[in-house]
C-alpha positions in Angstrom: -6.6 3.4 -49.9 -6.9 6.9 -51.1 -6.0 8.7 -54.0 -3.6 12.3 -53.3 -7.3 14.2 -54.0 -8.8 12.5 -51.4 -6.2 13.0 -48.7 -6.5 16.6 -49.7 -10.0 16.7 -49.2 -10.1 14.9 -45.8 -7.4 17.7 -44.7 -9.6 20.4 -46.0 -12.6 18.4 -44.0 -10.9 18.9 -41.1 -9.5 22.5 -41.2 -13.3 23.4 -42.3 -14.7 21.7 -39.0 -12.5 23.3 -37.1 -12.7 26.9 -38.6 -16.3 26.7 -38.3 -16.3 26.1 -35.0 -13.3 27.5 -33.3 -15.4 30.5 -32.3 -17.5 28.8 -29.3 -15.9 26.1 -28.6 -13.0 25.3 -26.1 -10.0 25.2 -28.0 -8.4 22.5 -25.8 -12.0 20.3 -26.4 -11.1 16.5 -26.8 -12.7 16.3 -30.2 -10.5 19.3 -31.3 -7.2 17.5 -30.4 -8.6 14.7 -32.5 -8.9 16.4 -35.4 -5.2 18.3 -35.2 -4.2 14.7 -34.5 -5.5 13.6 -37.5 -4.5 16.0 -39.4 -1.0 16.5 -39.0 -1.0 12.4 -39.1 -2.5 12.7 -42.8 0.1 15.3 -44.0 2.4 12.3 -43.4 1.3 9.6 -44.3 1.3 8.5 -48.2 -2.3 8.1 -50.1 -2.5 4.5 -50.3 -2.1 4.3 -46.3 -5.3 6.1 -45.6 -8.8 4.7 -45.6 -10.8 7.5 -46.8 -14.2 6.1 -46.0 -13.3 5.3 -42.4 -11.6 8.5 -42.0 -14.2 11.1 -43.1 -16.3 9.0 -40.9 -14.0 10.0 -38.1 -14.0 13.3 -39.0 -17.8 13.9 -39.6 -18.4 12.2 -36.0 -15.9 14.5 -34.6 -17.6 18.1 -36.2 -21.0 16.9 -35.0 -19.9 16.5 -31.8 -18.4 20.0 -31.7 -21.2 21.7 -33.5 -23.1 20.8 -30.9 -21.6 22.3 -27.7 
């Protein structure tokens, strides 16, 4: 369960990985999808539906991955 500033902050999470690496990575990367995945799921979904711990997880596993390419 999440509160509305948490879902907000695991959207801004996500935009931020992908911003800040969108310039050298492949755009159609796996881990990319995942994340736009994610995030257009969270604009949809109501605050107490989200796990917020297991999520940032998810998203923090995903921007490692990409940083590294």
């Amino acid at each position: 369960m999440a509160t509305f500033m948490e879902k907000d902050v695991l959207i801004e999470c996500i935009s931020t990985a992908l911003g800040l690496t969108a310039y050298n990575n492949n755009l159609d990367h796996p881990a990319r999808i995942e994340l736009l995945e994610l995030r257009n799921k969270l604009y949809g979904m109501d605050p107490e539906e989200i796990d917020y711990k297991a999520e940032l997880s998810f998203i923090k596993e995903k921007k490692g991955i990409l940083e590294g390419l």
